[in-house]
N, C-alpha and C positions, 0 to 999 in steps of 0.2 A: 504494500500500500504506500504510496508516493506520491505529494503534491509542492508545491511552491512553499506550500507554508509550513508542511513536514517539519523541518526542523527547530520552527521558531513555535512548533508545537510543546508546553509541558502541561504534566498533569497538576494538579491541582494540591495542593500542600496534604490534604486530608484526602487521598484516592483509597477504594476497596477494591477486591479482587471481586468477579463472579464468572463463574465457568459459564464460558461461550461455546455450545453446543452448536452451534450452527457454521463455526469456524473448519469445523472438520468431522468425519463423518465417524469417527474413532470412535468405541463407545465413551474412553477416555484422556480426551483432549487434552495436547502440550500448550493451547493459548488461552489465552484469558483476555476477556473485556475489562476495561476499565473505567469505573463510573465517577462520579462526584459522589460523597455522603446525602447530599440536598439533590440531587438531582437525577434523571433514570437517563440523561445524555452522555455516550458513549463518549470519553476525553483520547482515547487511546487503546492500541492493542499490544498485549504483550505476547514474545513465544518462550518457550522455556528450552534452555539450551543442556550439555549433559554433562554438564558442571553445577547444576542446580540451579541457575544462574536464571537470572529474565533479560531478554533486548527488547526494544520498544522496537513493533515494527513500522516501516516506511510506509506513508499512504500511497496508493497506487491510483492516479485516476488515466490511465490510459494502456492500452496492450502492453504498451513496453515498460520492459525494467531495466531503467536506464539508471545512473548518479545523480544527482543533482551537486550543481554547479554554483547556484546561489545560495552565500551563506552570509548573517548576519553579521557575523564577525569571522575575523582571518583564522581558518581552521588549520591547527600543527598535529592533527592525527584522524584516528580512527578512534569511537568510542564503540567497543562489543558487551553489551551487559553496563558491569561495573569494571571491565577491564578497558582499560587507554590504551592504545599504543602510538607513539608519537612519531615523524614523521622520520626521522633521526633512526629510530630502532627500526622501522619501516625500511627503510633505505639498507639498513645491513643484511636487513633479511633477503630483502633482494639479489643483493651481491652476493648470497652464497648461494641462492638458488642459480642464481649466472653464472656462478664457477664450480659449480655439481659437477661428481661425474657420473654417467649413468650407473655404471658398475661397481660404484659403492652407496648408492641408494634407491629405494624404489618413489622417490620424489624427484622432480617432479610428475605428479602421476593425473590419467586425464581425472576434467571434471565429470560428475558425478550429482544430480539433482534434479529440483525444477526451479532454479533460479534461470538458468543459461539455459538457452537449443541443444537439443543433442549434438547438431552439428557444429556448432561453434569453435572446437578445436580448444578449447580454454583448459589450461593444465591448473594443478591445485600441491602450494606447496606449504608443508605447514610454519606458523612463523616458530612456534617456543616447545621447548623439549622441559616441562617442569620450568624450573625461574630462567633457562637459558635459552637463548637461540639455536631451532635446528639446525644440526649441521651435517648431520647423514645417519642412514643406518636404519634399520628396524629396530623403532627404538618408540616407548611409547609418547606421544606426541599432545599436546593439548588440541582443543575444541579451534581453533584461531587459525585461518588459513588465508596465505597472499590467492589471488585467482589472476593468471598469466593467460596471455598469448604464449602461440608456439612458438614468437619469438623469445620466450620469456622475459615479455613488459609486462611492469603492472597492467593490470584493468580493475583492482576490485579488490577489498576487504572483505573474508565472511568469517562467523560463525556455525557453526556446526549443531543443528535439534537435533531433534529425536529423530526416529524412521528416518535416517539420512536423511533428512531436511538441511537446507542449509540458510540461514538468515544472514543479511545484508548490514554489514557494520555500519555506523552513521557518521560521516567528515564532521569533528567538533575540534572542540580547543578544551586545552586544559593548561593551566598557569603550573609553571615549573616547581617541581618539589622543593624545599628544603633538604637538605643533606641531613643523616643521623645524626652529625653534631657539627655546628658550624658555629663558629668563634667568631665572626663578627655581620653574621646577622642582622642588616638596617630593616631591610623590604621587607622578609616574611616573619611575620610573629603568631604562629598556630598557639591556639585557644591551648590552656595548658591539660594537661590528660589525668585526672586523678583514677587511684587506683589502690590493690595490694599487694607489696612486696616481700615473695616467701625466697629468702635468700635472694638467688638470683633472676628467680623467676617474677613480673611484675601482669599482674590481672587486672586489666582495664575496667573501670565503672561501667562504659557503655557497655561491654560484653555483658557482665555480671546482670546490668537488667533489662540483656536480652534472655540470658538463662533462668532468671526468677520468673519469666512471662510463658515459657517452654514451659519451665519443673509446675508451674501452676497448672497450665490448659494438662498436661498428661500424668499429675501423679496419680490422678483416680485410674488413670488405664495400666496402671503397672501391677504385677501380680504381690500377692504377699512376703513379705520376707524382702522387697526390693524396694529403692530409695525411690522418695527421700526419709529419713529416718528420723524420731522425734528423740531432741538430746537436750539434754540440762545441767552437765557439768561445766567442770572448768575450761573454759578463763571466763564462760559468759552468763555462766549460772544464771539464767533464765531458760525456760522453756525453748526451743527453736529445731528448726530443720536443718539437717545435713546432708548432702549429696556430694560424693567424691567428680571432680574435675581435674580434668587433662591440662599439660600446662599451654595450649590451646586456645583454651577458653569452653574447651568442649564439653558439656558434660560425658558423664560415664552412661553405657548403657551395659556393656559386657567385657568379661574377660578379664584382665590383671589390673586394680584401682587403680594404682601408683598412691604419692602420699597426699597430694592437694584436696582438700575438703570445703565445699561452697556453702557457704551458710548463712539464714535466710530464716526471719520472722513465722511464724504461723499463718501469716497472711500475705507472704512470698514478698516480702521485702528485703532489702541487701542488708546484712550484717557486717560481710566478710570473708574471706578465707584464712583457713587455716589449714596446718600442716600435724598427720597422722601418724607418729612415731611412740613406739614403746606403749600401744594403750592410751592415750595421750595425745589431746590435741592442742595445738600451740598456736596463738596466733597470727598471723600476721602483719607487717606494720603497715599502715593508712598512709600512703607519700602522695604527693602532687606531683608530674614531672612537668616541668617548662622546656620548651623547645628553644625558647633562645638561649642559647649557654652563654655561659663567662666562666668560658676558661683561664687557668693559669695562663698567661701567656712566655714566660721566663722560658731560658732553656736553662737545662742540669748538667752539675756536672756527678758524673757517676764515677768516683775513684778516678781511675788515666783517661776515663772516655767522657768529651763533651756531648751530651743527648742536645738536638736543638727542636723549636717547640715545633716543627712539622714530623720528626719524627714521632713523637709524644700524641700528636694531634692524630696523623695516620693511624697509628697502634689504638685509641681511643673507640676511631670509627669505627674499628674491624671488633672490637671489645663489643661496643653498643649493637653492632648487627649478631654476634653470636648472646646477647645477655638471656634471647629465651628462647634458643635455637631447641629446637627437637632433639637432636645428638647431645650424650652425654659428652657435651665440652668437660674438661677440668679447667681450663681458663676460661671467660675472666672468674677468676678465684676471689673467696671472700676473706677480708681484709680487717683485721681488727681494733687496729692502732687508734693512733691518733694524731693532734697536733698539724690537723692540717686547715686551712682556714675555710670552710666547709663543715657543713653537717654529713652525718656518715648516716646507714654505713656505706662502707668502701670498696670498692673490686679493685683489682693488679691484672694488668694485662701484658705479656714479653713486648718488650721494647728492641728490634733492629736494627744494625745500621742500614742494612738493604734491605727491602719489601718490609714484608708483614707476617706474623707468627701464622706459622701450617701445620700444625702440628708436628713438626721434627725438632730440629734443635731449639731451645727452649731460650738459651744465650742467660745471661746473668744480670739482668736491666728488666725493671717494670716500669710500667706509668701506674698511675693510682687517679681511679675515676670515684665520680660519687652516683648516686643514684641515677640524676641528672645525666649523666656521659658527660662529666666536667673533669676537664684536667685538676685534680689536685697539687700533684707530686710523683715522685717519681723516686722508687727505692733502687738497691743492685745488691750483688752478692757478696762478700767479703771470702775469700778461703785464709786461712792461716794454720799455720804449724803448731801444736800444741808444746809448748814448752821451748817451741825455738829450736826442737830436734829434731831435722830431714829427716829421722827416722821413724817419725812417731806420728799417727795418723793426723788427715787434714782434718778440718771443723770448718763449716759454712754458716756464714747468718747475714738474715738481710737487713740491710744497712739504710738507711735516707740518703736520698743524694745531695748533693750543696744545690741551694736556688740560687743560682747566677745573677740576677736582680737584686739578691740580697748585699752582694760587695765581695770581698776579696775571701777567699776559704779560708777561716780558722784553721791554726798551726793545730796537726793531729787530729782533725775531723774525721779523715779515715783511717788513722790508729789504732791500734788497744783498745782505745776508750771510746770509738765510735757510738753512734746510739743505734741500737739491738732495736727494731719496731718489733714492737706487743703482739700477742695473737697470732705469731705464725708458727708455733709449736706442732710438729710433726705428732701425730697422733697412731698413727700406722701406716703400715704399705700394704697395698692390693695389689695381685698380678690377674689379669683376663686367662680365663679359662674358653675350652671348648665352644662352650654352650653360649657365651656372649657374657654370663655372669664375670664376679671377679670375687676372688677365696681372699682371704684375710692371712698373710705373712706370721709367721710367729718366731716371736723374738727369741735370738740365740744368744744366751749369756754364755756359752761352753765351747768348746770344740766338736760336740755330740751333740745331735736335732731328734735326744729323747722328750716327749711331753714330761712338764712337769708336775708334780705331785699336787698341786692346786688348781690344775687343769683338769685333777680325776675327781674332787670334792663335788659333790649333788649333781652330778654330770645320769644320760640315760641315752646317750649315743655319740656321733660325730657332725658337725657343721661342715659343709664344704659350700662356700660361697653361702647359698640360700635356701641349698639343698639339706635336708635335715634326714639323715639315715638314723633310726632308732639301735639301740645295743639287740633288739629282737630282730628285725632286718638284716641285723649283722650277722646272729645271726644262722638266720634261712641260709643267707649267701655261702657263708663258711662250709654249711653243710652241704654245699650243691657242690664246691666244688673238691673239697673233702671224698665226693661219693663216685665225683670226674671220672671215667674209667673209656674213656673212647680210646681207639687204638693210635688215631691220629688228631688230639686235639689242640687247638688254635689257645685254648688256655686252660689250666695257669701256663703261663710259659714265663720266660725269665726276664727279671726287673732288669730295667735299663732307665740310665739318668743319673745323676749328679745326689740326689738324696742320702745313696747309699752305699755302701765301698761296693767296688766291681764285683768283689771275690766272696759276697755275703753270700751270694745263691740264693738270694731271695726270690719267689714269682710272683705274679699278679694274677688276679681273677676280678674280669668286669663286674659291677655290683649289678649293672641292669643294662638291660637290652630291650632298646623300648621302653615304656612303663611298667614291666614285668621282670622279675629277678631273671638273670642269667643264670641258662641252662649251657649252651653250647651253639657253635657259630660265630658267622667273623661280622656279620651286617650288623648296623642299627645300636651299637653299644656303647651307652654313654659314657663320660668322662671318668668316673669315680671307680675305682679299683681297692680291694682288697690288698695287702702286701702278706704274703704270708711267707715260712722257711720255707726251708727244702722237705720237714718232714709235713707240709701244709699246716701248720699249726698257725694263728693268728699272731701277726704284726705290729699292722697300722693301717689306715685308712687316710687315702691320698686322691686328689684329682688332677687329673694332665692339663696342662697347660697352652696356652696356641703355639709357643717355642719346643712341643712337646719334654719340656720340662716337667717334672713333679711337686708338686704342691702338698704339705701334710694338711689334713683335714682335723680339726681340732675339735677337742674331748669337750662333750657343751651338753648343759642342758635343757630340753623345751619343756615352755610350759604347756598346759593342756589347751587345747583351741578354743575353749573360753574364756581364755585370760586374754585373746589373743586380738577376740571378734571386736565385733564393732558396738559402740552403746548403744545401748540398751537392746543389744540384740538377746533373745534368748538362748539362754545354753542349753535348754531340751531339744530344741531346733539343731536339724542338722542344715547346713547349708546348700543350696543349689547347686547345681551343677549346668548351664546350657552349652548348647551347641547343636550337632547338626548327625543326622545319623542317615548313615546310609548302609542299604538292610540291617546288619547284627553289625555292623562298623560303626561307632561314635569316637566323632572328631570336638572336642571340647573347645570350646573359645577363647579360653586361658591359652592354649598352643597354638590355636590359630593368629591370635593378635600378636604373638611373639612373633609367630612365622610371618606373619604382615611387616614387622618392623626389621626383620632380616631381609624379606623380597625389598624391602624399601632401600636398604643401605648396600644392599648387590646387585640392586637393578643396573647402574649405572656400571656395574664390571662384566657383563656380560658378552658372549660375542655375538653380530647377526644370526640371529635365527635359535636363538637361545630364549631361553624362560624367565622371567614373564612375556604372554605372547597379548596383543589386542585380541579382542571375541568382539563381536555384536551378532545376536542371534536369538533363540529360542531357547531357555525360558526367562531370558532376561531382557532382551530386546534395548538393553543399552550398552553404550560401549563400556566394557570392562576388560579386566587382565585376568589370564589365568596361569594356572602353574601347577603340574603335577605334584601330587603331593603321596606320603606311601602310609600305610594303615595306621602308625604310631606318632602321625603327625609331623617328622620329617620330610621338609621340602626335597621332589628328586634333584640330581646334580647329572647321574650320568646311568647307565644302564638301560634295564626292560621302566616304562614309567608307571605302570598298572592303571587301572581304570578310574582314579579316583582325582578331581582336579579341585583345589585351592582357587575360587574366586574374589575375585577385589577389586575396588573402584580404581578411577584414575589415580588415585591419591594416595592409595595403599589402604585403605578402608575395609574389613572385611565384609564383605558381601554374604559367603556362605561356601558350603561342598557341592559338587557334583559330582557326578558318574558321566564315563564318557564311553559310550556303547551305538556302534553304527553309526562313526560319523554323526552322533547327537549327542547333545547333551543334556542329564536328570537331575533335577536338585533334589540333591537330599533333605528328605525335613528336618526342620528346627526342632529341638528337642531342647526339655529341660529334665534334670532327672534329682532328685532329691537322694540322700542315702538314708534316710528315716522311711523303712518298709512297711508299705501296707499289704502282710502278705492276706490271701486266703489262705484260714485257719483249721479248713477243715480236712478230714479223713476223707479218700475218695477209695471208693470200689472200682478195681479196675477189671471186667470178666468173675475171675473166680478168685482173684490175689487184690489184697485190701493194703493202701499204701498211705501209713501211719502222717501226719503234718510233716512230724523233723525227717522223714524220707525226702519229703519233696522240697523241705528247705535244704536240705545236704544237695541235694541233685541240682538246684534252682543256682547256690552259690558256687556250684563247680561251672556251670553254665555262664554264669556270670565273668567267674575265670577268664572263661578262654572265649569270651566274647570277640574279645580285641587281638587274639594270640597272635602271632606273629606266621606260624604256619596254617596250612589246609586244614581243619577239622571239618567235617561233615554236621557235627552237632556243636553249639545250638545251631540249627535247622530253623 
């Protein structure tokens, strides 16, 4: 729809939505009308794109679909949805569609619609791969596509609906951003953002009461036992509602909480967030941020290195774009000192002399921001010899740097007597494991890495990472492999690694394979191993590391899972469990959201034609990614893939399971399963042989068993 005055069309401050049935013959329409509240005159039509997304479509008053050419004001992009792209990114995307080569992508590829003629010869190249520009590959791609000649000239900006639809971006203007932190800032002054800050993670007010107006319209639709939850302890000892949130802004629907907890009056108003540790909710602090900073602007000197304030300033910006990155950063790190002319608290972020901190070398220089992304200061490392003996180990501590503004450096500033900043006391080391977790280091006062005798006090198994093996667990395992007797078996076989002298003869035996104790086989076996002698007698309990290194697992003990739940949950209650079952195979949503967040951070190492692939099909009919997945919940990597496929939104969202049989695909249903049984209690007659309850509960829990087993069973059936 396209007229003259298209663009200098808006809706009206107070607009509602109403399903326009007459837009399309679907039972369930992608557009929607748009009314005035006062009025039943149509203002506008929206389509809805498959990113959730709405574009305002073009009025159309003649056969052709042409651009229009007259604009109220000097237009520097395309506006699709609520996404800009300005004419500048436009122009790049171009040039690498111009310098493509066919044989390292399948773009540009024809178009495809009913915006263009079939025959019009118009290719379609996409512009952004995720926050970046495409630049080749089978590679998943956003909704946003340049539309070319075959000489590959622009003609056209679209968006991508539903049913292969494709909607027509509209030529606007949008006024240049602000930078994440910009130090002398005249022209833009954005309204300031309040919010709350848990560590380093900061939750925007306006998110917060968009999620109190959701948790409202749906807590009546959520089943028992699931948020929002009614709490009255500390810190806010009043009556109120709690719901766990993503650091996002998202609320929770399934799968692993994490610690953020959103919290909200009886009558869905904002509180707060807070953070979920130990039983224990802790609040978080209430900040303002201002986008216009006032930075430090001095440069430092760091020991023999002068920092000058563009370096400080760089390191700053790349600080503020990672403060509430999704990836477990360790920088910017929290900062406890003080003395700096600012209110804290504080983040550090590595300071380089070239580029900006990548996660590799770490270098010996921070800058020190405040909440704001405001230059405070700037610390560095100090090493020294203890006692003045090259022979006697080094000691590191971090130091303040001299503010160059301030005058000439005090005699012995970075001497002896240096000043030690507060709060950066190393508290432990973690190494990454396997599994993406990270196990907790334990301290060696000795030359020998025996647990010590206070590590056995009130203890009832082993810690590894997050993983909690009971001493009864331990063990089943001992005994499996204790009972070992294959003629040719893959384990125990013999310890290797740094933990323990070469010549001990110690072996190993996997504690599990899959979700179920290890029996025998080389597939599916997680991290955690048994160490046992030579006469298999028990050891220790270790988990492998990504350097396949060893890790000891430490002597801990748990409490029972109702010390553990959430308030006021009840401890007779056992907890849910969802997810998605397909026949006697349940895929649990705790492993699926993990495996969402590994396809997310390996998508991008994949080669052509590798996993996650696009779908759009039946029985989803929007574009999504899928990715074999194998009975136990592990994503495939390489071999036979089985029939069972991992679906997810563009975004990494989990969608659900299927089955993939003849070239189609079945979704499996959604299941929730509880472990509080309601069995039938009664005796059955079966023919002429009467089969007692605890018969059928014995037979019912071996079923249960080997639901998920790793091999063929015939039964359960």
């Amino acid at each position: 729809m396209e007229d003259s005055t298209a663009n200098q069309m808006c809706f009206s401050s107070e607009p509602f939505v109403f399903l326009a049935l007459t837009v399309s013959i679907d039972p369930v329409t992608t557009f929607r009308v748009v009314f005035t509240r006062n009025s039943r005159e149509a203002v506008g039509v929206i389509g809805k794109i498959t990113t959730d997304d709405y574009v305002k479509c073009i009025r159309k008053d003649s056969s052709q679909i042409e651009p229009l050419h007259s604009e109220p004001v000097i237009p520097n992009g395309y506006l699709c949805g609520h996404k800009f792209f300005t004419d500048e990114i436009l122009q790049k995307s171009l040039a690498l569609a111009q310098s493509s080569k066919p044989e390292k992508s399948i773009y540009p590829c024809p178009y495809f619609g009913h915006l263009y003629q079939a025959d019009s010869g118009y290719l379609m190249w996409p512009i952004s791969r995720g926050n970046k520009l495409y630049i080749s590959g089978m590679v998943p791609v956003g909704p946003y596509y340049l539309i070319l000649t075959n000489k590959i000239q622009l003609v056209e900006v679209v968006v991508r609906g539903f049913n292969n639809n494709f909607l027509r971006c509209i030529r606007s203007r949008q006024l240049p951003k602000v930078p994440v932190s910009d130090p002398h800032s005249k022209l833009f002054v954005p309204p300031p953002k309040s919010g709350f800050l848990c560590g380093k993670t900061f939750f925007d007010n306006k998110v917060l009461q968009d999620n109190a107006e959701i948790a409202k319209t749906q807590a009546g639709k959520t089943f028992k036992g699931q948020f929002p939850k009614i709490y009255s302890g500390s810190p806010y000892n009043v009556k109120c509602l709690i719901w766990p949130i993503f650091k996002d802004g998202i609320l929770y629907r399934r799968g692993t909480k994490g610690p953020y907890r959103f919290i909200f009056t009886l009558d869905y108003k904002v509180i707060g967030v807070a953070t979920w540790a130990k039983g224990n909710l802790k609040a978080c602090d209430k900040i303002t941020i201002i986008a216009n900073k006032k930075h430090d602007t001095s440069d430092y000197l760091c020991d023999k290195i002068r920092i000058v304030h563009q370096q400080l300033f760089l390191a700053a910006e790349e600080a503020c774009k990672k403060m509430n990155a999704s990836a477990k950063n360790h920088y910017p790190a929290m900062y406890k000192g003080s003395g700096f002319n600012s209110e804290g608290p504080f983040f550090t972020y590595p300071v380089l002399q070239n580029g900006v901190y990548r996660l590799s070398h770490v270098g010996a220089d921070r800058v020190v921001i405040n909440t704001n992304c405001e230059i405070v200061g700037a610390l560095t490392t100090l090493i020294t010899v203890i006692d003045g003996d090259p022979k006697n180990e080094l000691t590191k501590r971090l130091v303040k740097c001299h503010r160059i503004d301030d005058g000439e450096v005090p005699t012995g500033f970075f001497g002896a007597n240096a000043e030690t900043v507060d709060g950066i006391d190393a508290v432990d080391v973690v190494d990454q494991i396997k599994n993406d977790d990270y196990a907790k280091c334990i301290r060696r006062e000795s030359s020998h890495t025996k647990p010590s005798h206070s590590e056995l006090e009130n203890s009832n198994g082993y810690l590894c990472g997050h993983e909690f093996f009971t001493d009864e667990i331990l063990r089943q395992s001992l005994a499996l492999a204790q009972s070992s007797v294959s003629e040719k078996p893959n384990y125990p076989c013999p310890y290797f690694g740094r933990l323990y002298p070469e010549n001990s003869g110690n072996l190993m035996w996997p504690i599990l394979k899959g979700e179920n104790l290890y029996r025998s086989g080389k597939a599916h076996i997680g991290p955690y191993y048994l160490i046992l002698n030579r006469e298999r007698q028990f050891v220790d309990v270790v988990v492998k590391s990504l350097t396949n290194n060893f890790l000891r697992c430490i002597r801990s003990g748990q409490p029972s899972k109702e010390q553990e739940s959430e308030p006021q949950s009840k401890p007779t209650l056992s907890p849910l469990k969802s997810g998605f079952l397909c026949g006697k195979i349940f895929f649990d949503n705790n492993v699926l959201q993990k495996d969402a967040e590994i396809a997310s951070s390996q998508a991008g190492n994949k080669f052509p034609g590798e996993y996650p692939k696009e779908y759009i099909g039946p029985p989803y009919n929007e574009k999504c990614l899928i990715w074999p997945i194998f009975k136990d919940g592990s994503l495939y990597r390489r071999g036979v893939k089985g029939p069972y496929r991992f679906v997810l939104t563009l975004d990494y969202k989990v969608i659900g399971v299927a089955v993939w049989t003849e070239g189609k695909l079945l979704a499996c249903d959604e299941k929730t399963i509880t472990t509080e049984k309601n069995h039938d209690t009664s005796d059955y007659q079966c023919n002429k042989q009467r089969f007692s309850h605890q018969q059928l509960v014995e037979a019912a829990e071996e079923a249960c068993v080997r639901m998920k087993a790793p091999s063929r069973n015939l039964y359960p059936a």
